[in-house]
C-alpha positions, 0 to 999 in steps of 0.5 A: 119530188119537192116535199109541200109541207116545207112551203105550207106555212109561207103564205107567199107560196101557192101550191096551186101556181106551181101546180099548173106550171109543172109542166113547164120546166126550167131550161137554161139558153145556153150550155152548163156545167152541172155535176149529175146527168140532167136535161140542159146542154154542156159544153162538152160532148156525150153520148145522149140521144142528141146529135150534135155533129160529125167528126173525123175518126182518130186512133183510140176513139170508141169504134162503137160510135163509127157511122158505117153508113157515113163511111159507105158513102164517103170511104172514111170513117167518121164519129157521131158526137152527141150532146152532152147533157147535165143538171142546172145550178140556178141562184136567185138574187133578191132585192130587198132595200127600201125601195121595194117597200113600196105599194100603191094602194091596196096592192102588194108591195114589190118585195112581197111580189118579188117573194112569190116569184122566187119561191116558185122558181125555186120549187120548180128548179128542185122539181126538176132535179137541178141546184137552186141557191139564193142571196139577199141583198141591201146595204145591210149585207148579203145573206147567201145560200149555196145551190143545192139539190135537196128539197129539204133545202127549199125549206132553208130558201123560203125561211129566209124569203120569210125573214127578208124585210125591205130597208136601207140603200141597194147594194144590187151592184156589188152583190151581183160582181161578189155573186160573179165572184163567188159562182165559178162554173156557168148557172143561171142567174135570176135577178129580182129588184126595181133596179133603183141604182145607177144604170153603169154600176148595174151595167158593170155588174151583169158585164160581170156576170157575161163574161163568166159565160153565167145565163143572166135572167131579170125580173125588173119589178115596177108599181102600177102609180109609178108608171102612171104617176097619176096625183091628184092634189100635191104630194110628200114624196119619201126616199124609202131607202134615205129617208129624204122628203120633197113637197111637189105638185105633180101636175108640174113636174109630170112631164120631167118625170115621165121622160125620166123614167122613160130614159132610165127604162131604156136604159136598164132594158139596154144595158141587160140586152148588151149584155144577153140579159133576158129582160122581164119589165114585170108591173106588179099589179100582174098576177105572177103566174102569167110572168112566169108562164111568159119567162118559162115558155120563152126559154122552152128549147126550139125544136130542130 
């Protein structure tokens, strides 16, 4: 079990959440290489309670896992393989340039949504007995933590979510091909950004990171106004992450902005589906638990 009085003073984190969604587990879509028996699949062969397949005997193969019912049937003798099973290695990455500074009215603002979805996962990855590490990125620098398995360090994982402040330019892109860099064995990726960055440098990364054979999860994080653009008089708009401004009445350019904003939502969808990407189009005015009540269900292995 994950300690609580590591979360208690972070006011992002609700024991209450997490509570109802214990009985959800974490499960990767595709096979790991963890270092510990565990629950998801490896892609290599065990002895669990999981069949897998048959194969033929060979000298030297462990007469204990002969079928005798195979071979009365067909005169040879056969192995039962099964599934091997392990633990996960799961790394949040953490969008905290400008950008996600920004709140329509009274709501949170998307570093403050994106916190409580990655503090969360993270306790509910430690509760289930698997690895959870972190990086932070913006054009400051990556901060990065390991993946570890001791609740203890959930406490490290949430000091850093605290300290995380919104500013500067992303830096999503390389931290991503430094992250498939730096992550040589297969884990589960779990990205957390607005994704304000051009389409082909973030398509290059998560290519990136499939190649690495790594199971890529994507939290695409957007404010109501910024979907609805609904003005009522002329407006300053302000880069968060240049600081540049611009003057413009919205009702003239709210068609161009709305087929923009079309063309670059299909485009981010696109570019995460060709690269096996699970795809989460998350608006922030969503309460966090129905995000990722959706996202843990989805990857609940299907029953055979």
């Amino acid at each position: 079990m994950v300690a609580e009085s590591s979360s208690s003073k972070h006011s992002f984190f609700d024991p209450s959440v997490v509570g109802k969604l214990g009985a959800l587990p974490l499960f990767a879509r595709g096979p790991m290489l963890g270092t510990v028996a565990g629950r998801h699949k490896s892609p290599h062969r065990g002895s669990s309670v999981e069949f897998a397949e048959y194969r033929k005997y060979v000298p030297g193969d462990d007469t204990r896992r002969l079928d005798w019912r195979a071979y009365a049937r067909s005169d040879r003798f056969y192995i039962k393989e099964f599934e091997a099973e392990t633990n996960l290695r799961a790394y949040l990455v953490v969008d905290t340039s400008g950008s996600m500074a920004f709140s329509s009215g009274d709501g949170m603002t998307k570093l403050d949504y994106a916190k409580r979805l990655a503090s969360s996962i993270a306790y509910l990855t430690l509760q289930g007995g698997d690895a959870i590490g972190m990086t932070r990125c913006n054009e400051a620098g990556n901060l990065s933590l390991p993946a570890r398995r001791n609740p203890s360090h959930l406490e490290a994982i949430f000091d850093v979510l605290a300290d995380s402040e919104p500013s500067g330019t992303t830096s999503l892109a390389e931290t991503l091909h430094e992250v498939a860099e730096k992550v040589r064995q297969r884990a589960l990726i779990i990205i957390i950004s607005d994704f304000f960055c051009p389409p082909n440098e973030l398509k290059d990364a998560l290519q990136h990171l499939h190649f690495n054979k790594h199971d890529i999860a994507t939290f695409h994080l957007l404010d109501p106004l910024e979907l609805g653009f609904e003005f009522d008089r002329p407006q300053r708009f302000v880069d968060l992450e240049g600081n540049e401004t611009i003057i413009a009445d919205p009702n003239s350019i709210a068609d161009r902005y709305h087929a923009a904003l079309n063309q670059y939502l299909e485009q981010t969808r696109k570019n995460c589906h060709d690269c096996n990407a699970d795809y989460q189009r998350v608006v922030t005015n969503t309460p966090y638990d129905e995000v990722l009540t959706k996202f843990l269900t989805a990857r609940l292995p299907k029953k055979r």
